[in-house]
N, C-alpha and C positions, 0 to 999 in steps of 0.2 A: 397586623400592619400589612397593606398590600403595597405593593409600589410596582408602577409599570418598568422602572426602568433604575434599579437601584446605585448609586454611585460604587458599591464596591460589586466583585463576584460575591463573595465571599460573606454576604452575610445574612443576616438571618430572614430577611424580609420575604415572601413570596413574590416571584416575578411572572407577569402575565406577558404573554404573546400577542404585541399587535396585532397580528397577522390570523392565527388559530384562536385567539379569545380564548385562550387555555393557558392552567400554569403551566410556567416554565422550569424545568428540574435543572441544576446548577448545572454551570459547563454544557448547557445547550445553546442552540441557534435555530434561527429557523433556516429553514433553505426554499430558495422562491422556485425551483423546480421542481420538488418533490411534494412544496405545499404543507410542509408539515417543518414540527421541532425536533432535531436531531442531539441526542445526547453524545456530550465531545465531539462533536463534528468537527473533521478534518476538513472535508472539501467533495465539493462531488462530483465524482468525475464521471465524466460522460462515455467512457469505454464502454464503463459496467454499468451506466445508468442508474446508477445508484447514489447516494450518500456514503460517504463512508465515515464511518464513528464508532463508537462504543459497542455496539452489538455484529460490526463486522472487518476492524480492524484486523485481525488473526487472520481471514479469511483474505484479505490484502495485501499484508506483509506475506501470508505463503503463497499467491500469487506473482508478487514483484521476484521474491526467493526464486521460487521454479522456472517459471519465465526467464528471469537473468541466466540461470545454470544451463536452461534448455540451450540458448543460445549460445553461452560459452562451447556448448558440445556440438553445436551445429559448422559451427565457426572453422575449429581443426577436420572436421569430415566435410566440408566443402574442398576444403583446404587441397586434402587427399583425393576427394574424386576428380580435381582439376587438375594434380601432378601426376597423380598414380595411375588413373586410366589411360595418359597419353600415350597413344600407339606406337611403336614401335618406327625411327626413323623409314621411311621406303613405305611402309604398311600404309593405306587407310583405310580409316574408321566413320564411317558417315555418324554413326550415332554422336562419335564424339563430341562435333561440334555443339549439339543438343545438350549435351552432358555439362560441358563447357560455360552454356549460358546459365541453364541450369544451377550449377556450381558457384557459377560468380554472384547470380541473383540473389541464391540464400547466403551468400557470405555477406552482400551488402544487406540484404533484410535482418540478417542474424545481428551485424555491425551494429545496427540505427535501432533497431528491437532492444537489444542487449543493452546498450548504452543510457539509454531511455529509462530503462525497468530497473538500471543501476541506480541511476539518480535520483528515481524514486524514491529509491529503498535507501538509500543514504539521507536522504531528506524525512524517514519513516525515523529510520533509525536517531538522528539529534534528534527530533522531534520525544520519540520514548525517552532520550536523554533528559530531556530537560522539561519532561513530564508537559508538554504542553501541542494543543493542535495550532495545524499551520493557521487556521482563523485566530487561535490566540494569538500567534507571532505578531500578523498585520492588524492585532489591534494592540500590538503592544501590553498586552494580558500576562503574567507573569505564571506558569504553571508552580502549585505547590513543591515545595523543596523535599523530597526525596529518591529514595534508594532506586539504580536505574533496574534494579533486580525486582521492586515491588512494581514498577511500573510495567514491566517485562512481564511478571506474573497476571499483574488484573491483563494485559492484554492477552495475553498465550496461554493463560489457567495457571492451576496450581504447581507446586515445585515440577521443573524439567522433566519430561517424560514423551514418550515417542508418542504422544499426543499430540505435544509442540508442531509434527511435523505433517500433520493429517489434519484438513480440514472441518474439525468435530467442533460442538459447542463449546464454548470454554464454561467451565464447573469452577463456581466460585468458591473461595477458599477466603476463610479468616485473615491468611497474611496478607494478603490483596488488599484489605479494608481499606 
């Protein structure tokens, strides 16, 4: 049985790609910029140029991670080089000034950066919750009802390990299935 466009996700019928004239594997979409079908497709954002879905979700969430923490640490060392270099009452310091804008620049870039890559990642994170991509949200798509630790695994690999935290392939694993 083919069907272009089946009433559930969920079932057994093969779904073809208007767009690619190609099946469509469950939990894909096509994306009109990348020209292709993206399996789980989140959304794609135009930072990275890319899609982001199933083959590089891991590689996104430890982007948004790092990124937010970079920030967070940039945030208190602006902080310091804008109170802790100030020169000495009587003294001046020509460079200061430099220092000063300097200092303040990255606190607001660290701010708006930081902010940004939280909400991301807070929107990454429900999303793993509730097993579903942000295209399923706004179509109202119901992601499968399970474990936020099996969902955590098919993204990040197998059981917790200092894999998790380095951007490598993820090595699929049975409990994932």
């Amino acid at each position: 049985v083919l069907a272009t466009e089946p009433e559930d996700e969920n079932s057994s019928a093969v779904r073809w790609c208007k767009h690619c004239q190609l099946a469509k594997p469950p939990r894909a979409h096509h994306c009109s910029t990348c020209q292709r079908c993206i399996r789980k497709m989140d959304h794609h954002c135009m930072w990275m140029n890319n899609c982001i879905g199933a083959n590089n979700q891991k590689h996104f969430l430890l982007f948004l991670t790092y990124t937010s923490l970079h920030c967070l640490g940039v945030a208190p060392m602006s902080l310091w080089c804008l109170f802790a270099l100030h020169p000495p009452p009587g003294e001046e310091n020509p460079l200061y000034a430099a220092v000063s804008l300097g200092s303040i620049l990255s606190l607001l870039l660290a701010g708006c950066l930081g902010r940004y890559c939280m909400q991301l990642l807070n929107e990454q994170y429900h999303s793993l919750k509730k097993n579903q991509t942000f295209i399923e949200q706004l179509q109202g798509t119901v992601g499968e009802a399970r474990a936020f630790r099996a969902t955590l695994q098919e993204v990040m690999g197998c059981a917790p390990s200092w894999r998790w935290l380095v951007p490598l392939a993820v090595p699929r694993c049975e409990s994932a299935a």
